[in-house]
N, C-alpha and C positions, 0 to 999 in steps of 0.2 A: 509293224511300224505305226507311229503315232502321226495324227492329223487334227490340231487344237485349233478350232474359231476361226475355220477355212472353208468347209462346202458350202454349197448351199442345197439342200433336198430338192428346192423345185417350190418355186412362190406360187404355181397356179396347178393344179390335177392338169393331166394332160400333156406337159412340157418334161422334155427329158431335163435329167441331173443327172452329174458325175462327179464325184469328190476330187475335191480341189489335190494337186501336188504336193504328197505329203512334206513335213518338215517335221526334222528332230527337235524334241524340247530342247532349250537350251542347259546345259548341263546345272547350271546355277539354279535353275527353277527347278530342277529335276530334283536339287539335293534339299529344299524347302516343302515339297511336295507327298503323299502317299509315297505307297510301292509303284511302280508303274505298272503298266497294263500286260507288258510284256515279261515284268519281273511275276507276276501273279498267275499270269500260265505259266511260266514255269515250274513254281513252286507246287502248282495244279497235278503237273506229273501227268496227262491226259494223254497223250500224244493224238494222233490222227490231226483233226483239220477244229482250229476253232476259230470265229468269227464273229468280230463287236462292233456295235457303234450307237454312239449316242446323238443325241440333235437337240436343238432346241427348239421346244415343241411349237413356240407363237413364231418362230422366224423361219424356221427351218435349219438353220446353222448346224452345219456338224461340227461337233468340238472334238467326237475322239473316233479313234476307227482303228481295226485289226482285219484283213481280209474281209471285208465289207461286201466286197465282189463276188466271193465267191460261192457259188451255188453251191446248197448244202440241204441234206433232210432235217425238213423242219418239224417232223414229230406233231404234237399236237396244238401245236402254236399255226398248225395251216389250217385250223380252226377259227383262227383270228381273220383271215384271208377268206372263207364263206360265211362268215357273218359279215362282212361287209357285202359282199356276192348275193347273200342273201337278202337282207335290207335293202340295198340299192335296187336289187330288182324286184323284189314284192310287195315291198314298203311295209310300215312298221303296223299297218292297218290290218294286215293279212293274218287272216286264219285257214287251219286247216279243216276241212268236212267229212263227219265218216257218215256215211247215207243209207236209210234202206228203201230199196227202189220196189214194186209192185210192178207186173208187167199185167194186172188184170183189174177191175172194181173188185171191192170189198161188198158183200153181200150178208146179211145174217151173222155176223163177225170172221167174215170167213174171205182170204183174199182166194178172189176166183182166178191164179193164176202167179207164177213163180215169186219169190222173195227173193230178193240178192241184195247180200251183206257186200257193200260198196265202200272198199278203203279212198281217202284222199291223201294218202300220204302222209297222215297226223305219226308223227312219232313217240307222242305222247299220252296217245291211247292205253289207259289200262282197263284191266278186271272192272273197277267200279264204274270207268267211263262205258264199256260195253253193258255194264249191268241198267246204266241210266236211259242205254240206246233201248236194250230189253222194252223196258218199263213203259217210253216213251210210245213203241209201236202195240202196245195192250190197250195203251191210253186214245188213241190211235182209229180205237175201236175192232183191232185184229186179236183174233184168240185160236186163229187156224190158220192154216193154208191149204186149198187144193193144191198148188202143182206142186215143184219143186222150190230146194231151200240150195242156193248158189251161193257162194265167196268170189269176189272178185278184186286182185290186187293190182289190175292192171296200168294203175294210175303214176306206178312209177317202175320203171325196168326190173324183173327180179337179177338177185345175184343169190347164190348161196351162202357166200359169206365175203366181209369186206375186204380182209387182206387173204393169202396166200399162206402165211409164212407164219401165224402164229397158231397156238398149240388147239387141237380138237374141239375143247370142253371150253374153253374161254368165254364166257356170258356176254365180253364186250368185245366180238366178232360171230355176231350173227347173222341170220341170213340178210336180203334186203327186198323190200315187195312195199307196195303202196298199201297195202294192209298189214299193219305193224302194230302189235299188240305185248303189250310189258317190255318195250324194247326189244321183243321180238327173243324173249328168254322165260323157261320155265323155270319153275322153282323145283327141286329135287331136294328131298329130305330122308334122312337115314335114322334108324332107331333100331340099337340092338338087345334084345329081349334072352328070354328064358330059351326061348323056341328059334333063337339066331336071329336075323337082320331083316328088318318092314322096312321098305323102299314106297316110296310115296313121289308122285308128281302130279302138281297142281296150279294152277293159276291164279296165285292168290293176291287179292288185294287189299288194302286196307277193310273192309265192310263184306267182300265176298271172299269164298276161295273154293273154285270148281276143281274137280279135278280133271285130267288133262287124257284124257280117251285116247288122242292118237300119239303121243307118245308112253314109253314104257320103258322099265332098266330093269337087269338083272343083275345076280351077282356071279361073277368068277372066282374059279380058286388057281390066282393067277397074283405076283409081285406088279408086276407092273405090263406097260403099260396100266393109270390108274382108269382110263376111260378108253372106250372104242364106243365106233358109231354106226351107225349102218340105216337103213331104209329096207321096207318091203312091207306089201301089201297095203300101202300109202298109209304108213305107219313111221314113225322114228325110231331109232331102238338106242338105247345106251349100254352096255357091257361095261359095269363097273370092277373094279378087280377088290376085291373082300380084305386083300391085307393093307390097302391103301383107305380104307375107312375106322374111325376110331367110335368110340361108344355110340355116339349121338351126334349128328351135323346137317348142314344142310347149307347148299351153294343156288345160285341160279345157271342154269347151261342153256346154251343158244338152240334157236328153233331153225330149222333149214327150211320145214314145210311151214311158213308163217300162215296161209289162208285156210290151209285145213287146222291149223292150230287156230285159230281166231275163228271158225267157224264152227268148230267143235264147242269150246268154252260161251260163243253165245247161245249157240242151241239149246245148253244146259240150261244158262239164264235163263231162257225165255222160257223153257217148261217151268221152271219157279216161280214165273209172273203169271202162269197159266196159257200161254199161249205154245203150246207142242210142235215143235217142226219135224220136218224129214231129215235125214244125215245129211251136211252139207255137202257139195259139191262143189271144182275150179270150175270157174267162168274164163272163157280166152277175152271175150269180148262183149260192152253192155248190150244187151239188145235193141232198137232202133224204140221207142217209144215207153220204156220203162218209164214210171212217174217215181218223183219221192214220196215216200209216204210217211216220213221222220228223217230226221236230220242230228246228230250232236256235230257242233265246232270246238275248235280248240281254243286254249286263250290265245294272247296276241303272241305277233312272230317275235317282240324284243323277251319277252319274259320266257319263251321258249328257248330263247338264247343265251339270255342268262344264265339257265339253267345250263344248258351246255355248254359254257364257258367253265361254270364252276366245279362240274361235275365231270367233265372233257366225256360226254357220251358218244359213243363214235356212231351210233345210228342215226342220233339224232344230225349229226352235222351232214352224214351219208345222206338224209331225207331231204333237211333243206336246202343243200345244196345242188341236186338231182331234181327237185320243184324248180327250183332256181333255173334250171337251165332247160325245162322245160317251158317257164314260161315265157322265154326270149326264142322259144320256136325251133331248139339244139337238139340233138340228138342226148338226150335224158341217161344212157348207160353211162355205169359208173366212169369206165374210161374214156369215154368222149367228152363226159361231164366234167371230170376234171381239168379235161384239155380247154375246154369251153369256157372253164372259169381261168384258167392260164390266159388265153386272150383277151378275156373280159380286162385282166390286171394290166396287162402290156399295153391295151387299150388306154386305161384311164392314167397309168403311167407314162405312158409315151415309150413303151419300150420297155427288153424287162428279158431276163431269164428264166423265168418261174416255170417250172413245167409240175404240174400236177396229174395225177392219178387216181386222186379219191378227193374226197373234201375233208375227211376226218386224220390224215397223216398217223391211222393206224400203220400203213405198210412205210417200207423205208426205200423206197423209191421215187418221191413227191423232192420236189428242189425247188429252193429259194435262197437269196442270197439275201445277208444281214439287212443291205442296203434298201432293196426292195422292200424287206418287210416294213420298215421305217419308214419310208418314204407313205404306204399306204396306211400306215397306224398314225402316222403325222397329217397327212394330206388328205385320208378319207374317214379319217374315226371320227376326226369331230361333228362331220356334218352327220351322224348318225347315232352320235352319241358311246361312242365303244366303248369307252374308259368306262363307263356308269354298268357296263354290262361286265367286267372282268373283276378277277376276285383280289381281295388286297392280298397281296404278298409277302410272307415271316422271312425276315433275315436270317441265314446261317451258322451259328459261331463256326467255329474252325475246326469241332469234330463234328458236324454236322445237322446237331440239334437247333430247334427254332430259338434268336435269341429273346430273352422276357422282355424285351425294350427297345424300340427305333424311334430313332430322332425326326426319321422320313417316312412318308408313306409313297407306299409304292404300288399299283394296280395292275395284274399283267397274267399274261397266260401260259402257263406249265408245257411242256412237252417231254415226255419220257421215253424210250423204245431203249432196246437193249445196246450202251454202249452210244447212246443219243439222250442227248438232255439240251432243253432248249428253255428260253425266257424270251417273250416281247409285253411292252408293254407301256407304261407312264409311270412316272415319277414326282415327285413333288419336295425339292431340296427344303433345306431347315429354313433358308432365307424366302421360300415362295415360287422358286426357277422351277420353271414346269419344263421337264425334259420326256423325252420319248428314247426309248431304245430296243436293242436288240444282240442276246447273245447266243449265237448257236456254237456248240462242241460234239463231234461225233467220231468216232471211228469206226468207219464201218468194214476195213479189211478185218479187223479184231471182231465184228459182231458176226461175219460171216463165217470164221476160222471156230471163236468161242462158242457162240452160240451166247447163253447168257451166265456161263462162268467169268465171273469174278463181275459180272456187269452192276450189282449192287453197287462193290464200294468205288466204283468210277464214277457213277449217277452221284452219289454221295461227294465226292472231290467236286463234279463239276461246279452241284448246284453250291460248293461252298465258295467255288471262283466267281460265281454269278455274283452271291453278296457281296462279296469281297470290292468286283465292279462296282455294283452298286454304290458301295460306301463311297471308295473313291472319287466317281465321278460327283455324289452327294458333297462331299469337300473341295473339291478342286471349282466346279459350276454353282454349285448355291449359294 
């Protein structure tokens, strides 16, 4: 059912809204008009549950709405939802610190006493960034250490990996730990020779590339399954299957042990700066009187956002949104964290459905309804700036290709999972109507039945229903 230039979102953060009594177009304007919203899913052919609504961004006015209410997985668009969580509570000032602590004086270049590689939660820590950490602690005036060499990720709850439900080997479901290095993914590379298959993993970055000591893969002579996993002797291990690899390739795969991986790879560093350490070891907890003795920070928190608006990085929204709720004094685990950013929403909405699980809507158990995400991309983006941070948007033609040409621009952020496709975001009609909206489409009795058969060309109809909205509502309000 349609609802034209009836709600109101909510004039002040805080104050509940509820969309006005819907009313039919009247049929006269209906035949002057686009296809309608409801003639356009159809022709979608999607089934399960989908859900739209647009507003007007300076008033809040809702002009159109489809099941607006109803709570739905929002996929990677509940990205949009801790970046404000995240801004609002850290402020756009905030960086992250990765630290290396001394618990002794430095003596003759020699620290008299432990070294610990101290994560802050930076999710954007790579290879070159540890290589500058290296460099920094030679500079430092350290070239030794008596005691021991520690890793410590305790600065954000570990998890082994974000969601449940997706497949082994997948680079973007890694583990999670407050020591986070190359998104917390190794680089794996294959090369088949005269003499059969060189398997290679390493940590490479633009300027360095270590290789990666505590993990390793093998090959099988097995169809498939193409990857298996395993742990032992606090090592990683990969079991690759040998007919699922072609000449030459190479993927990134997730790290489960991130502090012994990130502790292994600076070790190396730092012997190439000159400074030799001991094998690292986990730290539970820092020791009462540790000093820093170097420091690297990240850039700032909006351009770390950016980045994962545009790139939809599920670590990185897992990391700031788990800071996030540690610095409001929460219990920081991924589940309580998401719950924590749930109330934070209901909070500045006044109310609210939204039940969260992760902050990255990699798993498909996170809910939000249209309404709510609107209300907070209308009522809380601007005061943070969100549109500047999300990526502009290619319209669809009708077989699914990007078209060469829009009359509109459009800002807004992607959500995909299997049999789930989502869009929020901003608009900007041909006449200058700055609108907000929100379209979620999912089925997820089919995603749990299929698995991700036939899930392509459904993602492919939806995101062609998305433009399709789009255009419409670009004709009807601009």
């Amino acid at each position: 059912m349609q609802v034209t230039r009836r709600g109101l979102l909510g004039g002040a953060v805080g104050l509940g809204a509820a969309l006005a009594t819907p009313r039919l177009l009247r049929a006269e304007a209906v035949a002057m008009r686009p296809l309608s919203g409801e003639e356009l899913v159809d022709a979608a052919q999607l089934g399960g549950d989908v859900g739209y609504i647009v507003a007007d961004a300076r008033s809040g006015l809702v002009l159109e709405s489809r099941d607006a209410n109803k709570a739905m997985a929002p996929a990677s668009t509940a990205k949009t939802i801790t970046t404000l969580y995240a801004l609002e509570t850290l402020g756009s000032d905030y960086r992250f610190t990765t630290s290396l602590l001394g618990t002794g004086p430095v003596a003759g270049g020699v620290l008299q006493g432990d070294l610990i590689l101290a994560g802050g939660g930076d999710p954007t820590l790579d290879t070159d960034g540890l290589a500058d950490l290296a460099a920094r602690l030679v500079k430092a005036g350290v070239s030794g250490v008596a005691g021991r060499f520690y890793t410590w990720g305790g600065a954000l709850p570990y998890a082994s990996e974000i969601s449940d439900d997706q497949p082994v080997h997948v680079g973007y479901n890694p583990s999670i730990s407050g020591l986070i290095l190359n998104y917390n993914r190794v680089h794996f590379e294959w090369r088949r020779g005269s003499g059969g298959y060189s398997l290679e993993m390493d940590a490479r970055g633009a300027a360095h590339k270590p290789k990666a000591y505590t993990i390793d893969a093998s090959l099988a002579a097995r169809k498939s399954p193409a990857f298996r996993y395993s742990q032992s002797g606090g090592k990683e291990h990969w079991s690759v299957a040998s007919a699922a690899l072609n000449k030459h390739g190479s993927l990134w795969l997730p790290v489960r042990q991130p502090d012994a991986y990130a502790g292994d790879v600076f070790q190396t560093l730092a012997r190439a700066q000159g400074c030799p350490l001991p094998a690292p070891q986990p730290l539970r907890a820092l020791p009462a009187g540790a000093q820093v003795i170097t420091a690297r920070q990240s850039t700032d928190l909006p351009r770390i956002l950016r980045d994962m608006m545009r790139y939809s990085t599920n670590i990185t929204a897992e990391a700031v949104g788990m800071t996030a709720t540690a610095a409001r004094g929460a219990n920081a685990a991924r589940g309580p964290s998401g719950a924590a950013m749930s109330q934070w929403l209901a909070q500045r909405l006044g109310g609210g459905k939204a039940r969260f699980v992760d902050h990255s809507g990699l798993g498909a158990n996170d809910r939000i309804s249209a309404l709510e995400m609107v209300r907070a991309v209308t009522l809380l983006g601007p005061k943070v700036g969100l549109r500047g941070l999300m990526k502009p948007f290619e319209l669809r033609d009708d077989n699914g290709g990007k078209r060469q040409s829009q009359p509109f621009r459009v800002d807004a952020k992607t959500g995909t999972l299997n049999f789930v496709s989502t869009l929020t975001g901003y608009m900007t009609a041909p006449d200058g109507t700055e609108l907000t909206f929100a379209i979620f489409t999912g089925d997820l009795a089919r995603r749990q039945r299929a698995g991700d058969s036939g899930s392509g060309a459904w993602v492919r109809r939806s995101k062609v229903l998305q433009s399709r909205l789009l255009e419409r509502w670009a004709a009807l309000y601009g």
